[in-house]
N, C-alpha and C positions, 0 to 999 in steps of 0.2 A: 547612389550606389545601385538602387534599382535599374536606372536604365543601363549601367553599364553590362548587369548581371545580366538583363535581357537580350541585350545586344551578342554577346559572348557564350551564352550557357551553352547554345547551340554546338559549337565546334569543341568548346570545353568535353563537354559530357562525354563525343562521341571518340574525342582523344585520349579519353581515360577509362573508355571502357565501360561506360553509360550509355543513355536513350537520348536523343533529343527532343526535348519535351515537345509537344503540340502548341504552335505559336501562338491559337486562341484561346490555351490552359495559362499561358503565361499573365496574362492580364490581367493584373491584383484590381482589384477597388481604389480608386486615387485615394479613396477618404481614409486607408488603415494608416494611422502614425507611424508605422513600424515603414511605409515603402514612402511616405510623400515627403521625407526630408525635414518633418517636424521634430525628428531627436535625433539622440547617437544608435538607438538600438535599430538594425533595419531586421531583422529573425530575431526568432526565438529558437533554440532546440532545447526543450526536455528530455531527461532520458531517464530510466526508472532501475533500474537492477530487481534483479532475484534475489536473493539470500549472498551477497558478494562482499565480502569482508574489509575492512582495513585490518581489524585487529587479528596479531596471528591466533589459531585454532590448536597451532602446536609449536611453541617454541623453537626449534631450530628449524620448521619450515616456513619460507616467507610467507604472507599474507596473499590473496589472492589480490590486491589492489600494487603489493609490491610485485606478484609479477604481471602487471598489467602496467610498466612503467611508462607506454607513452599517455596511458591516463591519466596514471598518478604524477608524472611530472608537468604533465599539463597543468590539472590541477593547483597541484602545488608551486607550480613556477609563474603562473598569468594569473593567479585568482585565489580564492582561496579554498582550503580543506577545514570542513570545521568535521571533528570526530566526538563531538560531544550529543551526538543528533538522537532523538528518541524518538521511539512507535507509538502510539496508541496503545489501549487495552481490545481485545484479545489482540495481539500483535500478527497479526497474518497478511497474507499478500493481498487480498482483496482491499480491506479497512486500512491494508497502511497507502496503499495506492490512492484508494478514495479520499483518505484524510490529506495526502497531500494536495493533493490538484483539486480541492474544492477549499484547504484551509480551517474545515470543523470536523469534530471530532465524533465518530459513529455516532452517538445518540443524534445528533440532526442530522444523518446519513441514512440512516435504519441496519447498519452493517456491523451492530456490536460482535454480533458472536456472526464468526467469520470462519473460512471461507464457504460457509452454508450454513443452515440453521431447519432445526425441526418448527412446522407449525403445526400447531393445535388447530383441531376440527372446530363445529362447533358445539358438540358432543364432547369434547373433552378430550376424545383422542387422537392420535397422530399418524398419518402413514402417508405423510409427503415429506421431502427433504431438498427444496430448493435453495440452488444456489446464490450468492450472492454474483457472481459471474454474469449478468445478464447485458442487454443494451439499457442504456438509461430509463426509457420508458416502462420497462418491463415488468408486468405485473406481478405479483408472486405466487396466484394460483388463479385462474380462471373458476377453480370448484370451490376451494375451502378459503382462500385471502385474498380478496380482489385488489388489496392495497399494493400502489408502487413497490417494488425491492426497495427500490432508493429513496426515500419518506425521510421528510423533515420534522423538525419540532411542531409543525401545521398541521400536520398527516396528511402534507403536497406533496406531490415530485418534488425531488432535492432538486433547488438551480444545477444548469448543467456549468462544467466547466469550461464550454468552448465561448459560452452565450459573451464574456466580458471583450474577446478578442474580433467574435463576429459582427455584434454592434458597431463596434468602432472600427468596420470593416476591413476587417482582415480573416481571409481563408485561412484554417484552421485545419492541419492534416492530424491525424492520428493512427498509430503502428500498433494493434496490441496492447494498449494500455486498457484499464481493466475499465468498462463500459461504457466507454466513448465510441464503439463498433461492434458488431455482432459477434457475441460470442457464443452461441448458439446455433443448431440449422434449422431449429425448430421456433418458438414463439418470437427471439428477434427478429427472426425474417418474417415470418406470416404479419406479425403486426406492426414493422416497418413499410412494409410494401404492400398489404392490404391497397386496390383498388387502382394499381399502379402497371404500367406494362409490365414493371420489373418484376412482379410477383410468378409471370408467366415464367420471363428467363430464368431466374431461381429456381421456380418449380421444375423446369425441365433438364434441371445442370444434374451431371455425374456424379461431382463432387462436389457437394456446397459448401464444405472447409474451408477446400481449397480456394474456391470461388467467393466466398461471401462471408468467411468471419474474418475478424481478426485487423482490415483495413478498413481505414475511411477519411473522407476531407469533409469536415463542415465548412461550409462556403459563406460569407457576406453578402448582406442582399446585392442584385444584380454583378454577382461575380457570373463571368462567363466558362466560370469553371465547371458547374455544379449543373448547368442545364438542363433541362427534356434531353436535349439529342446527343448530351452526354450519358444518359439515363439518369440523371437526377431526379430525386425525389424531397416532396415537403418535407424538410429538418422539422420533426411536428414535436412539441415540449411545450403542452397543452397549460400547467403551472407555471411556470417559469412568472415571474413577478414582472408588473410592465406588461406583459403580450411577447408573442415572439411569430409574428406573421411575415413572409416573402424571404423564406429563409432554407434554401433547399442544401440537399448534403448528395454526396457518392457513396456506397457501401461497398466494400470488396474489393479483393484482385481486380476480379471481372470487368468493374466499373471502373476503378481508380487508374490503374496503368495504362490504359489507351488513351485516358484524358490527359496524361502526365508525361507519356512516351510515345508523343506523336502515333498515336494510334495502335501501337506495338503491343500485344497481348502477354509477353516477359520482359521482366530488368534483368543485367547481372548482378549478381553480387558484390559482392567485398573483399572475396576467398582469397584473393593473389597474395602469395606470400603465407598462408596458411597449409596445413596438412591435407587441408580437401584440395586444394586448386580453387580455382574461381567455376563455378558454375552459372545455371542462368535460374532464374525466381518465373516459376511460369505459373507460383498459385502459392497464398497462403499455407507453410508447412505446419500450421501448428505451435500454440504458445510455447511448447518447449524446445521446439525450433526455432527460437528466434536469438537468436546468436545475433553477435555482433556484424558481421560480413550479410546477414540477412537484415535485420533492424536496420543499419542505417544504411544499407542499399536504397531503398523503399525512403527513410529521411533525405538522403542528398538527391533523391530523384522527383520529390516532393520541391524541395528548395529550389531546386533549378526550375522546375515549372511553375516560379513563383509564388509558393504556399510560403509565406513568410513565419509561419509558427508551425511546427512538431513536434508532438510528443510523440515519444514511445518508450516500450516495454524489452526489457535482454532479459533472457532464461537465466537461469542460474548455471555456475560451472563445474558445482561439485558433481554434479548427478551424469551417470553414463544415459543417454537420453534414448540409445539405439538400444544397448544390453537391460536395460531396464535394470539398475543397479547404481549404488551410490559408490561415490567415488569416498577415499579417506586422504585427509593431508598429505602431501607428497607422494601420491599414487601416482605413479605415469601420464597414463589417460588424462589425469585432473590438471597435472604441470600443461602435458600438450593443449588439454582444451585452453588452456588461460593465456597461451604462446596463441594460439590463433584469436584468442579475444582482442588481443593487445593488437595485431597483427590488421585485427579488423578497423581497429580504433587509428589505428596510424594512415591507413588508405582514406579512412573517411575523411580526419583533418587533412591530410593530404588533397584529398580531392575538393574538398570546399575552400582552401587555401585557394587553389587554380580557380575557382570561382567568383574569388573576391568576396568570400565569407569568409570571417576570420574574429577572432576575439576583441579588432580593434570595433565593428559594428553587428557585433551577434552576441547575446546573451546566453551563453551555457549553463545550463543546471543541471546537474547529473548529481544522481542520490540512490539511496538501496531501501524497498518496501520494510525490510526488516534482516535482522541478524539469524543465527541459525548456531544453536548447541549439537558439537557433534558426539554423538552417541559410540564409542568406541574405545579403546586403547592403541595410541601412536606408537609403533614399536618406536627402540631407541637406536640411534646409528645412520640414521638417514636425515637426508633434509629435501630431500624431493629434484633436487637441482643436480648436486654432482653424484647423490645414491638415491633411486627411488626408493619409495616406504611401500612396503608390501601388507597384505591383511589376507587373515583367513577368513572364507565364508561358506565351511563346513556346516551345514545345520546340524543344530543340535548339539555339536560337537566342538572343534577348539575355533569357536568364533571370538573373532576382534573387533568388530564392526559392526553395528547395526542398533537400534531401537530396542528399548524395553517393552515388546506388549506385554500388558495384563489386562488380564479378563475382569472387570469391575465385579459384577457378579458373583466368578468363583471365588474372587477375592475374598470379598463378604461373605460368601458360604465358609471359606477357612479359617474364618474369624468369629465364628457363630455368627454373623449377622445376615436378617434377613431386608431382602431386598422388597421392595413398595410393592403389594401383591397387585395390585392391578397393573402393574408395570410401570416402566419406564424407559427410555432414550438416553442415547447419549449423543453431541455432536463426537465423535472419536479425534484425540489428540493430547498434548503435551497438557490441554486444561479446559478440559472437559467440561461444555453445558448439559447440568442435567435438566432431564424434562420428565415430569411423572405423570402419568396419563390421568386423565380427569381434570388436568390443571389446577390442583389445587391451591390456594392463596397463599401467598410466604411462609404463613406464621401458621400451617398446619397442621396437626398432629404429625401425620406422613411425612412433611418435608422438614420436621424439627427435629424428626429420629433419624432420619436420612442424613443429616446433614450430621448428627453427631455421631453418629455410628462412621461415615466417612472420614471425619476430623479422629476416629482411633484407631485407624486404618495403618499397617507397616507391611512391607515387602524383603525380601530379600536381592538387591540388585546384582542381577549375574556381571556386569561391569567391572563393582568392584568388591562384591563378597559381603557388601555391610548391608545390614539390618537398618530399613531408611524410614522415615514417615513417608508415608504415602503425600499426601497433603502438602505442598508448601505454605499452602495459602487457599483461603474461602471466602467467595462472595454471594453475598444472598443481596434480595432486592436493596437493602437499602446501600447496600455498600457497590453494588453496579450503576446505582445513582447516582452517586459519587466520584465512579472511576469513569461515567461514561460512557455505560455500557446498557444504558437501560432505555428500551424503545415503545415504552406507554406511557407517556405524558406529553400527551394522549394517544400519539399517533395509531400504533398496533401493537397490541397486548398477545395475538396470536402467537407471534415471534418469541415472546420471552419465557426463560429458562425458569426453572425451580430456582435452580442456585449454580452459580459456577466452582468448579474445583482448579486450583492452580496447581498442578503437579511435581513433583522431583524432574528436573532438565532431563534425564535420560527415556522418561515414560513416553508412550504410547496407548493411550485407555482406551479400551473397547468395551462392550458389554455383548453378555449369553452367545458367542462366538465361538462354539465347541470345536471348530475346525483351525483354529486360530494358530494352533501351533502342533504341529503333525505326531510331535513326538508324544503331546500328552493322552497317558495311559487312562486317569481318573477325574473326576470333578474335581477332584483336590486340587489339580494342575491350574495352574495361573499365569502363571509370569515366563516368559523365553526371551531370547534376543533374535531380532529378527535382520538378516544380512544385506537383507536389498533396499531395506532404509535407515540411513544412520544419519540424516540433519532434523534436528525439534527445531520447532517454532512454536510459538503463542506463549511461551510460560513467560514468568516474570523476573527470569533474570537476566542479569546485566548481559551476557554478551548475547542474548535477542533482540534485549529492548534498545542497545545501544549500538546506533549507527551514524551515520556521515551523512554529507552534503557537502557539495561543491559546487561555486559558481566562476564562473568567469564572464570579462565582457565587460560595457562600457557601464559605469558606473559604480563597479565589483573593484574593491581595491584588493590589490595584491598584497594579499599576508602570507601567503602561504599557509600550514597547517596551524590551525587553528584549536587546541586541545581544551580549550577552558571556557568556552560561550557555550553555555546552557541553550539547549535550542530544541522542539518535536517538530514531526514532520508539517503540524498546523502552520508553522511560523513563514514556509515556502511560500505558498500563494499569494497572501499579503506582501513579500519581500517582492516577487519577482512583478506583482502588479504596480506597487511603488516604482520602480526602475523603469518598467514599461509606458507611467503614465496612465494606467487605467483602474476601473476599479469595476466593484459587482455592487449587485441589486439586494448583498443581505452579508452582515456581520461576520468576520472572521473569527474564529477562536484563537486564533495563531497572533503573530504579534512581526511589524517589521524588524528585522534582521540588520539595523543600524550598527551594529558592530564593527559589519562586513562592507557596507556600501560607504561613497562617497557623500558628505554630508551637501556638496552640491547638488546633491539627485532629491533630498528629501525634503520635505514643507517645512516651511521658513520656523513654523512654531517647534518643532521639533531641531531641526541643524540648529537651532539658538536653543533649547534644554536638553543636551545632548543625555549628558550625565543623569537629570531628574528622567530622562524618558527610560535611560537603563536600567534605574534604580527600580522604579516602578514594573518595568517588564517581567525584570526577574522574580520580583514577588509576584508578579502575576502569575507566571508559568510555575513557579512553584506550589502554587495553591491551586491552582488548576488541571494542571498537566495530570496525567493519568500515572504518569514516572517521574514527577516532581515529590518534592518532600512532602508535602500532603498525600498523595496517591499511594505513596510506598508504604507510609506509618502507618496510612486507614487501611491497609489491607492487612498488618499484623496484629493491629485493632479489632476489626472484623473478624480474621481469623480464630480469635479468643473468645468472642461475644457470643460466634456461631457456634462454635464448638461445645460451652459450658453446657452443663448439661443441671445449672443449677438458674434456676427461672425467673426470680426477682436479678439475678447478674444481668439473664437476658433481657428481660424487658430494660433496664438500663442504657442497653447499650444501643435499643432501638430507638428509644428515646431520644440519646447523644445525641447519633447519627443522623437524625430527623432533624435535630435543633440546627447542626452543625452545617451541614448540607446544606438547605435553608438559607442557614445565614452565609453560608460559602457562593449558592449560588448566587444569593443578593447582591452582594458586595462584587463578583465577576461581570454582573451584566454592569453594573456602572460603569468599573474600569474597562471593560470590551469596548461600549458605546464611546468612554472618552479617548480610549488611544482609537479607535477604527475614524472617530471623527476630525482628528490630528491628521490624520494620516491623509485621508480619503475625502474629506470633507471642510479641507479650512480648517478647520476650528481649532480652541486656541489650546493653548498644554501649557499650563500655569504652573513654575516650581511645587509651588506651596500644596495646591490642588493634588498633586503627582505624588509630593511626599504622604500625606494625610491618608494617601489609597494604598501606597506602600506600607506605609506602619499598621494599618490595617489589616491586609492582606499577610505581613509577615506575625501579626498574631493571632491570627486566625492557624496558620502554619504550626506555630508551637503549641496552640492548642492541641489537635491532634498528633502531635510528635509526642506530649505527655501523654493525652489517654491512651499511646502506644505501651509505652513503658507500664502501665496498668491495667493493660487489656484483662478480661477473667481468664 
């Protein structure tokens, strides 16, 4: 298929409204499996969503994935839809992105508390707030934490995710996905191109957005993609296990599209058929720009210039990106944007079809970082299709739409409590990390009043009138240990929280933000609904944590929608490297996705214990999973433990938790080691072996499901 793609793309592309890629960009590495005719799969395309639904948000209006039907029937008609798919802890876009396309989960990422995190000086206090958003490399303070963002259980650079595809030489493109490319104009570029010609032309660009975040192609050694006189520079990933030497990358618009479009400095788009019209891409618009008709512009203009693997990254659809204002279920604006996502999805398989990419030798995976609680009331009478739904966003006044803030702070001032005198942080969100200045130890005076004084915490939600806990849910050290969420052992203690708060779906927590909501007259004031944002993310219920995946492609059997396989985003990496035929240089947390695949595709020890492999996965992911039946019991667990405010309760429950974790994580490295070596390594998967780690694992599970039920 390769040479045929190569022969053809050329008139292809320029008949549909594409570039002709650069003849000398076309020429893969012979060695990558995916072009030399060694399997079925010749691409890969990954695709990642924003907050983009199957489940509907309001009953009589469709879903965002129903009106997105040439994807959902895609999906569901060549492959399958599995809707049982779960997030991470804190569930946000950075960490649920990171956790898929690496396969572990935040704690060996350094991304628990996400999509940023306060650090600690080393004085104790705080006044930096970096992002998890960076390039892979990226350190996380040049002054106060010289550590990686991206830090493993080692306190190395996490492996990168291109490193499994570039070895086994195959160029590697990337659209916006979250730190596989500059997402910054500031420390990703300076210390990418440190000592590079390219460091000049950056410096001297207009717009470095436009120019230099957002895109990139990691290259295979001697691909003639990646060049000097392409501007190429050392792909440098100093950790990376193994070495990772003669391995250069492109960065940018700037770079990438002259190498991939014959020399041409814009692509078109996708637009045809959509609200905009088709326009032309003459520069990275920005992550919330990246629509479908932009994403995979950029992907099939990749493919055709022979980059046999893409990921990337689609904005989400609720949000008006231009008005700066959130869309609500069946608003106009939200139906139209979803008619041109679909619109964009139908041109691109369109156009790749004419290419001779198609689901008979291309591996599809399309999935969404996380779900999203919408903060509002649906009027009744509409379904968004044949009546649009309207919302009011009077401040102050008859709002229907928007976010709960409350001020943490006045909150506690209205409750007589007083907040940590030396201060405090919050990350702001649906679940909130606290941080108390000085750092003090879990188990401190300060963070023990803190945390019970938050756990008697109640509000009055303007939403629906009722009188709510504040609190859904609490994590202190030992119990972010447990969900995953904990990044000192060893690697960096700077990063971690006092304690996390898992809030009511509707909230947005801020803290000493007197401007917060324009109406309020007195400190007393706390709580407003805010109109310009109505999607949560991070808390802990079901329709955040629970989302979808879809694969199609050769070795993906065709089930269609899939409601009942237990699956988190860790499970992707391993599935999709299984199929692929490759593997990485460090254990998965995740688990192969045999459900969905062909038992022809899988290791002879496995296709022969199909059933003991199931058995066992499940209890694995149950016990492990951060939204498995272990993860969900230990948080109402926890919740109880933290809160008591009676002291022999508490130390008890530290004690548990220590024992239980402990023994939880013992017993997870076994079974990781024995399914990753199944998989990835030969080795053997014995019934007997398989079941003894199940019975295991599932009493370990009811463990914690009782101490739930007897939480203090």
């Amino acid at each position: 298929m390769k040479n045929i793609l190569l022969a053809t793309t050329a008139g292809l592309a320029l008949a549909l409204g594409g570039v002709a890629p650069d003849a000398r960009a076309a020429s893969v590495a012979s060695a990558c499996p995916l072009t030399n005719g060694s399997g079925p799969i010749k691409h890969i395309v990954y695709l990642q969503f924003d907050n983009t639904h199957y489940l509907r948000d309001a009953a009589q209006v469709p879903s965002d994935l129903e009106q997105m039907p040439t994807l959902l029937n895609f999906l569901k008609g060549k492959g399958v839809l599995g809707v049982n798919n779960h997030t991470q802890l804190i569930s946000h876009t950075a960490n649920g992105i990171l956790s898929s396309i690496t396969g572990v989960y935040p704690d060996r990422i350094g991304s628990a508390i996400s999509n940023g995190f306060v650090v600690y000086q080393p004085n104790g206090k705080f006044n930096t707030f970096p992002s998890d958003f960076v390039y892979w490399t990226t350190p996380v303070s040049a002054k106060y934490d010289p550590a990686y963002t991206l830090i493993n259980e080692a306190g190395k650079n996490a492996p990168a995710p291109w490193v499994a595809y570039t070895r086994a030489g195959c160029d590697f493109g990337a659209v916006a996905l979250a730190d596989m490319e500059f997402e910054n104009t500031g420390t990703d570029i300076t210390g990418t191109f440190a000592g590079t010609p390219a460091l000049a032309i950056a410096n001297a660009s207009k717009n470095k957005l436009a120019d230099f975040e957002g895109i990139a192609i990691h290259c295979a050694q001697n691909s003639a993609l990646c060049t000097p006189a392409n501007n190429g520079v050392t792909d440098n990933l100093p950790d990376e296990p193994n070495g990772y030497t003669g391995y250069n990358a492109l960065f940018g618009h700037r770079f990438v599209v002259p190498a991939i479009a014959g020399g041409n400095s814009s692509i078109p788009d996708l637009g045809a058929g959509t609200s905009t019209g088709q326009g032309s891409i003459a520069g990275f618009p920005g992550f919330d720009g990246m629509w479908p008709k932009v994403t995979l512009a950029y992907a099939a203009q990749m493919l055709e210039a022979g980059v046999p693997v893409v990921f990337g990254y689609l904005s989400d659809a609720h949000d008006d990106h231009i008005h700066t204002q959130a869309y609500g279920p069946g608003e106009a604006g939200y139906v139209q944007q979803l008619k041109d996502y679909d619109a964009g999805f139908k041109a691109f398989f369109d156009r790749l079809k004419a290419d001779g990419i198609d689901e008979t030798n291309t591996l599809f995976v399309i999935t969404v970082e996380e779900g999203d609680h919408f903060a509002g009331t649906v009027p009744t009478g509409c379904d968004g299709i044949t009546k649009p739904c309207t919302y009011s966003r009077v401040p102050h006044g008859s709002v229907t739409i928007g976010e709960v803030a409350v001020d943490l702070t006045r909150l506690m001032t209205a409750h007589g409590k007083n907040v940590p005198a030396a201060g405090y942080d919050l990350h702001w969100d649906v679940a909130p990390a606290v941080y108390i200045s000085g750092a003090p130890g879990p188990e401190t005076a300060v963070v023990r009043q803190f945390e019970q004084d938050v756990a008697t915490l109640t509000f009055t939600n303007p939403i629906t009138g009722h009188v709510t806990p504040f609190a859904a849910g609490l994590a202190d050290a030992a119990e972010m240990r447990l969900l995953h969420m904990f990044t000192a052992t060893p690697p960096d203690p700077l990063r971690v929280p006092s304690f996390v708060i898992f809030g009511e779906p509707d909230l947005y927590v801020q803290n000493d933000y007197p401007t917060l909501c324009s109406a309020w007259t007195s400190a007393s004031d706390y709580v407003c609904e805010q109109p310009q944002y109505a999607w949560i993310h991070g808390g802990i219920q079901a329709q955040v944590s629970t989302t979808w995946l879809g694969m199609v492609g050769p070795g993906v059997k065709n089930l269609g929608l899939d409601q009942t396989t237990w699956t988190d985003h860790t499970d992707i990496r391993p599935t999709m490297l299984t199929l692929a035929g490759l593997k990485d240089s460090y254990l998965h947390d995740g688990r192969v996705l045999v459900e969905h695949l062909d038992p022809a595709t899988l290791p002879p020890a496995i296709a022969s214990n199909l059933a003991a492999y199931k058995t066992l996965a499940s209890a694995y992911k149950q016990l492990n999973a951060p939204f498995g039946t272990t993860g969900l019991a230990s948080i109402a667990y926890a919740t109880g433990g933290i809160g008591t405010t009676n002291t022999a309760a508490h130390n008890t429950y530290l004690a548990t938790m220590k024992t239980f974790t402990d023994a939880r994580d013992a017993l997870v490295a076994q079974i990781r080691g024995y399914i990753e070596a199944a998989a990835f390594s030969n080795g053997p998967f014995d019934p007997a072996t398989a079941a003894s780690y199940a019975a295991q694992a599932n009493k370990l599970t009811q463990q914690m499901v009782t101490l739930a039920t007897s939480a203090p």
